[in-house]
C-alpha positions, 0 to 999 in steps of 0.5 A: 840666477833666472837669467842664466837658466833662461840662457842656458835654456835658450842655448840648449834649444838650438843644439842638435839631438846628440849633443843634447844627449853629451850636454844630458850626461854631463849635467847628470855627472855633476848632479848625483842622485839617487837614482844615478847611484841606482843605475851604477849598482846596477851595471855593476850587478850586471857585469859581475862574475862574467867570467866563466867557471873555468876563466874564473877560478884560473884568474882568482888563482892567478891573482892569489898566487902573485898578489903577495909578490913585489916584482922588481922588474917591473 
């Protein structure tokens, strides 16, 4: 096992800057941890309810009014 990390390390050495970063992000997919969970709640908080007032309660309406509607059309 130490000699694939040590490979892996000697491989990640020799990349450019952003492919590290690429190289970051997926090892962070494969490991999930708390503080990716954290991280994702967080976006999700932050992105929430962006639509305005008005935007919002014209798209819930929307929604209500064609949610229970099979369209055979489509």
């Amino acid at each position: 096992m130490t000699a694939v990390l040590e490979s892996i390390v000697r491989d990640l050495r020799e990349l450019p800057a952003p492919k590290l970063v690429e190289v970051s992000q997926y090892i962070h997919t494969l490991h999930p941890s708390a503080g990716s969970a954290s991280r994702q709640l967080a976006a999700i908080r932050a992105t929430a309810g962006c639509m305005s007032g008005e935007d919002g309660e014209d798209f819930e309406r929307a929604v209500r009014e064609t949610a229970d509607r099979i369209d055979g059309h489509e």
